[in-house]
Structures are given as structure tokens and as C-alpha cells.
C-alpha positions as CSV (number, residue, x, y, z in Angstrom):
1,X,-24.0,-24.5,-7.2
2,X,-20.1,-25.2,-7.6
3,X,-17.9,-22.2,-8.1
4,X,-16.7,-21.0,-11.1
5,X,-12.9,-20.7,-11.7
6,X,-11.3,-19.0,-14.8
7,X,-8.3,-20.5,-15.3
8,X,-5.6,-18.9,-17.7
9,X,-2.6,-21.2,-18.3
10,X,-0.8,-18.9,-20.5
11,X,-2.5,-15.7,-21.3
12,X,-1.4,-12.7,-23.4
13,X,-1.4,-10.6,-21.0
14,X,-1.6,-9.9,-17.8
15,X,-1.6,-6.7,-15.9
16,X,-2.7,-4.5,-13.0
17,X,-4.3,-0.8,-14.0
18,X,-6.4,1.6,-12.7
19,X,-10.2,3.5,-13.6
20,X,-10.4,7.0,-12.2
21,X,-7.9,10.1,-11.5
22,X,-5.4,9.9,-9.3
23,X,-6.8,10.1,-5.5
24,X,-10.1,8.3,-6.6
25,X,-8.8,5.5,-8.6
26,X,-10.2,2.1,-8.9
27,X,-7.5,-0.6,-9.3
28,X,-7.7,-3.9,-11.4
29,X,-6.4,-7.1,-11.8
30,X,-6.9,-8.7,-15.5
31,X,-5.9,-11.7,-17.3
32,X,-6.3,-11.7,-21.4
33,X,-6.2,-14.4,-24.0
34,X,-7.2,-14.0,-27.6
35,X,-10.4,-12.9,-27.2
36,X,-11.1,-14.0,-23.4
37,X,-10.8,-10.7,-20.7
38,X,-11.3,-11.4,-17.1
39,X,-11.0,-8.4,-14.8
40,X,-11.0,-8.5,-10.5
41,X,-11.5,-5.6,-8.8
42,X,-9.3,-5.4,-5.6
43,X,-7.6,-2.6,-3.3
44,X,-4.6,-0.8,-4.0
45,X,-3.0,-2.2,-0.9
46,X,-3.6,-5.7,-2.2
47,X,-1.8,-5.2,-5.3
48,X,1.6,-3.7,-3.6
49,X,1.2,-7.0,-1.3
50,X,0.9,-9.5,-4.5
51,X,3.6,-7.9,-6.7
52,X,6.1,-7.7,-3.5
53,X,4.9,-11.4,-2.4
54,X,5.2,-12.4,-6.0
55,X,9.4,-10.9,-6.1
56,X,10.0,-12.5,-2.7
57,X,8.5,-16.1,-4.3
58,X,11.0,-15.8,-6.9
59,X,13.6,-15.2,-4.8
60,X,12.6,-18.7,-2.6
61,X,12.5,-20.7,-5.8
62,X,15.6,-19.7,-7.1
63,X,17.7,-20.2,-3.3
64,X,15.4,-23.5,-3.2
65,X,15.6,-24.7,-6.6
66,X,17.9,-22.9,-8.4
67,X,15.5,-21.8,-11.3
68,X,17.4,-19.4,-12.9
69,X,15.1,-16.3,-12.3
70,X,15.7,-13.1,-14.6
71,X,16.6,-10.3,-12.7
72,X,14.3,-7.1,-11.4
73,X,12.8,-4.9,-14.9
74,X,14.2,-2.0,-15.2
75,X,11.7,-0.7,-17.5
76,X,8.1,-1.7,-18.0
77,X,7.2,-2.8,-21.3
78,X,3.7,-2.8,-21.3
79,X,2.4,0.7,-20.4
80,X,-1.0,0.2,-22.6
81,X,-4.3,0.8,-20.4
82,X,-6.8,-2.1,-19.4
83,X,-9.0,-3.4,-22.2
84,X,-11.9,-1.3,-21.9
85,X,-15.1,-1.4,-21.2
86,X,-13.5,-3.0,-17.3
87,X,-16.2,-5.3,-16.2
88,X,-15.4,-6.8,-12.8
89,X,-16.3,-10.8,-12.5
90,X,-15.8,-10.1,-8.8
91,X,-14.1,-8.5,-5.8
92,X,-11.1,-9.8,-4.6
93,X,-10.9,-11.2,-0.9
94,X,-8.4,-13.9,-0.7
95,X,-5.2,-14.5,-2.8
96,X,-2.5,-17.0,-3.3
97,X,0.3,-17.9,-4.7
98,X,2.4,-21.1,-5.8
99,X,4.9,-22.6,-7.8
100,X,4.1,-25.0,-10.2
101,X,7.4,-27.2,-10.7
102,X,5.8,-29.0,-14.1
103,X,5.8,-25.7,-15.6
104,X,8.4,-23.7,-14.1
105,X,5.1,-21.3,-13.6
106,X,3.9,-18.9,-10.7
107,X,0.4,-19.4,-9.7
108,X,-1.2,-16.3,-9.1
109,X,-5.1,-17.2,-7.3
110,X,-7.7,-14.6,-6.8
111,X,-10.7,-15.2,-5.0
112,X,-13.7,-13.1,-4.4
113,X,-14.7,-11.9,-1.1
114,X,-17.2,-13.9,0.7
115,X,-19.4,-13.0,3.7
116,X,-18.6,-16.1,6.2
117,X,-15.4,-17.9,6.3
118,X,-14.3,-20.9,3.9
119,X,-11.7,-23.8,4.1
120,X,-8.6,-21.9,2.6
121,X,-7.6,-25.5,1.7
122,X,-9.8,-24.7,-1.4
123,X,-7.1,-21.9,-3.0
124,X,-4.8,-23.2,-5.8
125,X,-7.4,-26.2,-5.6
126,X,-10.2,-27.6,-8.4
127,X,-13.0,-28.7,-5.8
128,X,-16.3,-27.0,-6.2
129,X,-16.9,-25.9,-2.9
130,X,-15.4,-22.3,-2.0
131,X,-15.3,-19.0,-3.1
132,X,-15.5,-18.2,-7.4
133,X,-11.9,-17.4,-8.8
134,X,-9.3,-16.9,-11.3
135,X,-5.9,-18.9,-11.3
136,X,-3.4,-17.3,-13.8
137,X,-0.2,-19.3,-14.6
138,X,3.0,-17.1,-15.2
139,X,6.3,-17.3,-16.2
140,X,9.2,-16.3,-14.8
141,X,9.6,-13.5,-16.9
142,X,6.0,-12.5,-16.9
143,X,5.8,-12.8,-12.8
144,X,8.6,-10.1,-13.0
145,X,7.0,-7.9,-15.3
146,X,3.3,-7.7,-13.5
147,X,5.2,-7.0,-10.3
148,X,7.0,-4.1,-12.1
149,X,4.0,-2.5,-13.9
150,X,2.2,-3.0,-10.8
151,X,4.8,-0.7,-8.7
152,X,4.4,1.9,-11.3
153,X,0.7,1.7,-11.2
154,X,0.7,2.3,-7.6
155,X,3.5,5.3,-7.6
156,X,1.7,6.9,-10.2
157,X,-0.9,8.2,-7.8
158,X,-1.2,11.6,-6.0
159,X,2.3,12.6,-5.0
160,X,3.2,11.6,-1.0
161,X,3.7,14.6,1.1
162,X,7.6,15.0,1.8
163,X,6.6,14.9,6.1
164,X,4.3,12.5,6.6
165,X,4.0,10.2,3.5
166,X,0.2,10.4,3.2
167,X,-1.2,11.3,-0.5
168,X,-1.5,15.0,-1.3
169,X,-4.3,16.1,-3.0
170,X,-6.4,19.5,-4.1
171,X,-8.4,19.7,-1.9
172,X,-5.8,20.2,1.3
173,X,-3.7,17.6,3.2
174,X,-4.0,17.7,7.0
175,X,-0.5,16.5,8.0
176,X,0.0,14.8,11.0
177,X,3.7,15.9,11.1
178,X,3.2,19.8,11.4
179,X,1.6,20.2,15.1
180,X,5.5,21.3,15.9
181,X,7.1,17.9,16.7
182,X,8.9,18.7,13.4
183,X,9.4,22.4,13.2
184,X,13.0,21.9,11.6
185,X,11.7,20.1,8.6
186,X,11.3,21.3,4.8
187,X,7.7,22.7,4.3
188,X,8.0,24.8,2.0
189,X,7.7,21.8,-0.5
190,X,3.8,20.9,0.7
191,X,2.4,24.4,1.9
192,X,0.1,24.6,-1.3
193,X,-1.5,21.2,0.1
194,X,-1.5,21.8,4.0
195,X,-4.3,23.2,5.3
196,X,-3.2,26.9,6.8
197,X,-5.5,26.2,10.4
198,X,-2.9,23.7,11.3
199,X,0.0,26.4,11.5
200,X,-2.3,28.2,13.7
201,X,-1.0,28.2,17.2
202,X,2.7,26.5,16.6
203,X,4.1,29.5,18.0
204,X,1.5,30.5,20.5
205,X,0.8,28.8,24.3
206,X,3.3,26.5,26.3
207,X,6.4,25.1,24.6
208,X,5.8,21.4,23.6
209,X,7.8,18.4,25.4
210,X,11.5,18.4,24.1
211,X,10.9,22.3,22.7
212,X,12.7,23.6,25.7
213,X,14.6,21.6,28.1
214,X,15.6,24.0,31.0
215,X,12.3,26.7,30.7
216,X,13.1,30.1,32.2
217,X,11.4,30.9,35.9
218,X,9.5,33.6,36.8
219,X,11.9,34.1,40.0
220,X,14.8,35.8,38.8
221,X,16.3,34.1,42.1
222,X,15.5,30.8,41.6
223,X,13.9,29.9,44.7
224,X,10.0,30.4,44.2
225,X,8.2,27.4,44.9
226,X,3.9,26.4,44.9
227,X,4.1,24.4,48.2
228,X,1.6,26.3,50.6
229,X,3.9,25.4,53.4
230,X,6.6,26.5,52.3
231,X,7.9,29.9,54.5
232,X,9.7,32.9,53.7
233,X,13.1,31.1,53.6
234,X,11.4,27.8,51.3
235,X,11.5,26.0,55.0
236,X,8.1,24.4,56.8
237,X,6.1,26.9,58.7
């Protein structure tokens, strides 16, 4: 059976959004004309890779080329949700990207996820062997846009904690950075997401590496020492 590819050469719209509350969202890729909707569903990781892949592209064809490329949005324009119901054709796996010169278009190619490995010859190509997928076709403008809305999407998550940069949420954030490597910083900030067991014990037991260069000794004259040989004087018996 030859794959299926959804191919949208200038759609209305085309956006990346999210399904869920923040720390259990589901993100999506979907391309709209008129009254056609395809939606992908993919990792959030994935869509910071495409929109910073998709800015450094730009970048290329304008050095390259010298397309004249409109600058970084400021603003996002289109804050509206995903059309709704959000039914996914497929998962993504692969993507790619390319510049049709014809068109002075982006080509943004997602491919779902297959079990075994394929000919990656087949992306931003018609044959019918190869993984189901959707080619959208973007201009300029538009490639700068999804990228923009796409950052927002993915900042507009749970909140990053101010030590270690992992997402806070409700329900307690274990943070790597508080097991006294970095007693100096700011906690104050995070403390209603940090567990309180991992404070436990950053003031108790031996002083961590770098906490104390010169430690005091036991001998207030300096000279004790462990060797079993050593005599009264620190000399060999």
C-alpha cells in the first residue's frame, strides 16, 4: 500500500499548540486550509528543534541567496487555540526541512514514526515507498511566525526552577542543585516546590569537597598521624 502524504502548498494556517495543563500537555503540529485540518502529534522537544532549525534555515538562505528574510516577530499574531476536536493523523518520527527556490517557500516534512528503519532519501520526496506524511510549504513570513508561536507555546509551560532549570510543578520538584554544591544560591524563590527531605542533612556529617579547604585537626599540635608505625616523636619504631 503506498503512503499517504498531505501536502499543503499554502494553507491558512499553520501552527504548533498544546492539549492538556501545563506539566501534562500534549503538543501538536497542524496545517489548515478552508475546510481541510491535518494535526501530528509529536514531542515538545521536537517542536523547539523545528522552530530553531526553521530560524537558522532562514538565516542560510538569506547569506546563500540573499532572499530578503523579515526579521525575528516580536509579537505573535496568532494566539487562537488548535481547531478542536485535535485528531492526530499520526505520530511524528522524522522531520525535514528545505527550500524551495521556485517558490521562495520553506518546506516543512513530518513523518510518522515507523518501527524499522527507512531510506531517508524518501523525505521532501513523492515516491510511495516510506513512512505516511505531511509536507507544508511556507513563506518567509509564515516560517517566522510558526517559529515564534512555537517558542511561546513551549515557555508557556510550568515555570523552570531558578537552580536547576527543570519544570516546577505541584506536586514537589526534587532539585538536583540543593544537595549543598550550591549553598550560596537564591532558594527562597522555589522552596514552595522543593521537596523539604532534601534539606535534610546539608548541615549535618562531613563537609562536602570544596566546603572547607584546610579542615581543623583533632591535634591541637599538629602532629597526630594514623600510621601504626609511627613512634612517640612521628619517627619509625
Amino acid at each position: 500500500m503506498s503512503r499517504a502524504i498531505h501536502v499543503f502548498r499554502s494553507p491558512d494556517r499553520f501552527v504548533a499548540g498544546t492539549v492538556g495543563q501545563p506539566g501534562d500537555r500534549t503538543f501538536y503540529l497542524q496545517a489548515v486550509h478552508e475546510a481541510r485540518i491535518i494535526s501530528v502529534v509529536l514531542e515538545k522537544q521536537q517542536v523547539q528543534i523545528l522552530a530553531e532549525r526553521i530560524g537558522a534555515l532562514l538565516e542560510e538562505i538569506h547569506r546563500r541567496f540573499g532572499t530578503p528574510i523579515p526579521p525575528e516577530a516580536e509579537q505573535v499574531n496568532d494566539l487562537s487555540p488548535l481547531v478542536m476536536p485535535v485528531d492526530a493523523e499520526f505520530r511524528v518520527g522524522t522531520m525535514g526541512l528545505g527550500w524551495d527556490a521556485e517558490s521562495e517557500a520553506v518546506v516543512v516534512e513530518l513523518l510518522a514514526i515507523t518501527e524499522g528503519e527507512f531510506d531517508e532519501s524518501v523525505v521532501l520526496d513523492a515516491t510511495d515507498e516510506g513512512p505516511d506524511a505531511v509536507r507544508v510549504f511556507l513563506t518567509t513570513r509564515a516560517a517566522r511566525e510558526f517559529a515564534a508561536r512555537s517558542t511561546r507555546v513551549i515557555s508557556a509551560g510550568r515555570p523552570p526552577c531558578p537552580l536547576c532549570g527543570e519544570p516546577l510543578d505541584d506536586q514537589g520538584h526534587l532539585c538536583v542543585r540543593t544537595n549543598g554544591y550550591k549553598r550560596d544560591a537564591e532558594l527562597s524563590k522555589s522552596l514552595d516546590f522543593i521537596d523539604p527531605e532534601v534539606f535534610n542533612g546539608l548541615t549535618d556529617g562531613p563537609p562536602l569537597l570544596g566546603d572547607d579547604e584546610n579542615p581543623p585537626s583533632d591535634d591541637p599540635g599538629g602532629d597526630s598521624s594514623d600510621d601504626p608505625d609511627a613512634g612517640p616523636e612521628g619517627g619509625s619504631r
